[in-house]
C-alpha positions, -999 to 999 in steps of 0.1 A, spaced: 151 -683 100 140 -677 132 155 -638 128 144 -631 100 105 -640 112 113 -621 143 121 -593 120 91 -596 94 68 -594 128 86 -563 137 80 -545 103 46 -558 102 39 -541 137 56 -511 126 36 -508 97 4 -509 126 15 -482 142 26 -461 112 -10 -468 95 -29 -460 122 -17 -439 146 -18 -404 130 -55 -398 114 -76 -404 147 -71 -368 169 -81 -339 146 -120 -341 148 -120 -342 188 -93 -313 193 -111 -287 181 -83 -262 196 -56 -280 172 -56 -283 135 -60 -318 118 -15 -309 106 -7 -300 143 -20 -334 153 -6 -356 129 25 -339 127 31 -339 166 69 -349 179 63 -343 213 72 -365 244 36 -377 254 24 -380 215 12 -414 218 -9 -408 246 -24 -379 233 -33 -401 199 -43 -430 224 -67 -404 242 -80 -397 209 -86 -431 191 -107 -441 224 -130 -412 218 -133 -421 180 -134 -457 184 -130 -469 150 -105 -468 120 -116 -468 83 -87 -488 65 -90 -487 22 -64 -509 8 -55 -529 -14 -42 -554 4 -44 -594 3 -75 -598 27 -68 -629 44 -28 -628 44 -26 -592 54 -52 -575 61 -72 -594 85 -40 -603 100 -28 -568 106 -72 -555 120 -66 -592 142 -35 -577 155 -42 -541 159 -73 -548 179 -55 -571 202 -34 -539 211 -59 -512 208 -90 -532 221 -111 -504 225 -107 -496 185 -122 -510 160 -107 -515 124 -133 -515 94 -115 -517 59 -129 -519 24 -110 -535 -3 -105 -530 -39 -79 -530 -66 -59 -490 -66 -80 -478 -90 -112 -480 -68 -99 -474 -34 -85 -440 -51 -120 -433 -67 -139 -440 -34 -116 -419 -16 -121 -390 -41 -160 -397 -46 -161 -396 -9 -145 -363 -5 -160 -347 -32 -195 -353 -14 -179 -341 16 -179 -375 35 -143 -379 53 -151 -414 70 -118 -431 57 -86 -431 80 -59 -448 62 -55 -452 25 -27 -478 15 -16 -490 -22 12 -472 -41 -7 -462 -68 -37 -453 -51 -22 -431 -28 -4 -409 -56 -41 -404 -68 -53 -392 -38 -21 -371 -30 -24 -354 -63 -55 -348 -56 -50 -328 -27 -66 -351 1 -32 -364 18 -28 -354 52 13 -352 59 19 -367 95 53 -379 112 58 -413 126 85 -420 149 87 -454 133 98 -436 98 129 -429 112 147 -461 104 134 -465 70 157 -457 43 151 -424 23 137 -446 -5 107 -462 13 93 -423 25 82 -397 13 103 -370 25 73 -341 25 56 -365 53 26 -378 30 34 -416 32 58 -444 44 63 -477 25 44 -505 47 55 -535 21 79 -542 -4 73 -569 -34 108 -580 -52 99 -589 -85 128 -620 -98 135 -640 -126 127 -678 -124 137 -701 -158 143 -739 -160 178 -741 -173 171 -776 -198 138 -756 -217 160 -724 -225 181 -711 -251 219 -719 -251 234 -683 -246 247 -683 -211 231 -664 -187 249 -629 -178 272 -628 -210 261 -606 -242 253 -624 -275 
């Protein structure tokens, strides 16, 4: 037990890090281009994005995310190891964090950071407003859980299961064909 909470608080940080680090640089680098940025591998990349979330200050988080189980929890977190940023996030179901995002863009307003939901982020990819970035924390997730152009990495995973009551169901045994 204890393990495996040590390990969910270790994926949960990882998924910090991988949401917010890349998006912060590109508007006060003027020399280097927003893909340069969040694509950087170099030794002292965390600094540099460190240097630049302290000029910028804030992060603009549109998810679809529990509020109070994950959410919160994760902005709580975050700010405890970034103090000098702070997180702002709306919250809606995929389809309007997707049509904010694209609303927002269309009217040439680029205020939000991170957008997380699986289905709202294939609307916004499609619709061209994905920035690719690399994340040294990527590299232990299996191929199935990134993208492998770069545009996104899986920061939860729901397991869907059966449940029955055996005494209110049929008599065909589980696992055999009728």
């Amino acid at each position: 037990m204890a393990t495996s909470r040590r390990a969910m608080i270790r994926a949960a940080y990882a998924a910090l890090v991988i949401i917010f680090t890349p998006p912060f640089l590109p508007r006060h680098l003027p020399a280097a281009s927003v893909e340069s940025i969040a694509n950087m591998k170099s030794a002292d990349r965390q600094k540099v994005l460190v240097e630049g979330a302290k000029k910028e200050g804030k992060v603009i988080f549109y998810t679809g995310l529990i509020v109070d189980q994950l959410v919160r929890p994760l902005k709580d977190a975050f700010e405890k190891e970034y103090p000098f940023l702070q997180v702002d996030f709306f919250r809606g179901n995929s389809e309007a964090v997707a049509q904010r995002v694209l609303i927002e863009y269309q009217a040439k307003k680029y205020d939000v950071d991170v957008v997380s939901g699986s289905a709202a982020t294939g609307m916004v990819q499609r619709a061209g407003y994905m920035q690719r970035f690399y994340s040294p924390e990527l590299a232990a997730y299996p191929s199935g859980l990134k993208d492998p152009k770069g545009f996104w990495g899986s920061t939860n995973v729901y397991f869907m299961t059966l449940g029955y009551k055996r005494t209110k169901t049929c008599s065909i045994p589980v696992g055999k064909a009728r």
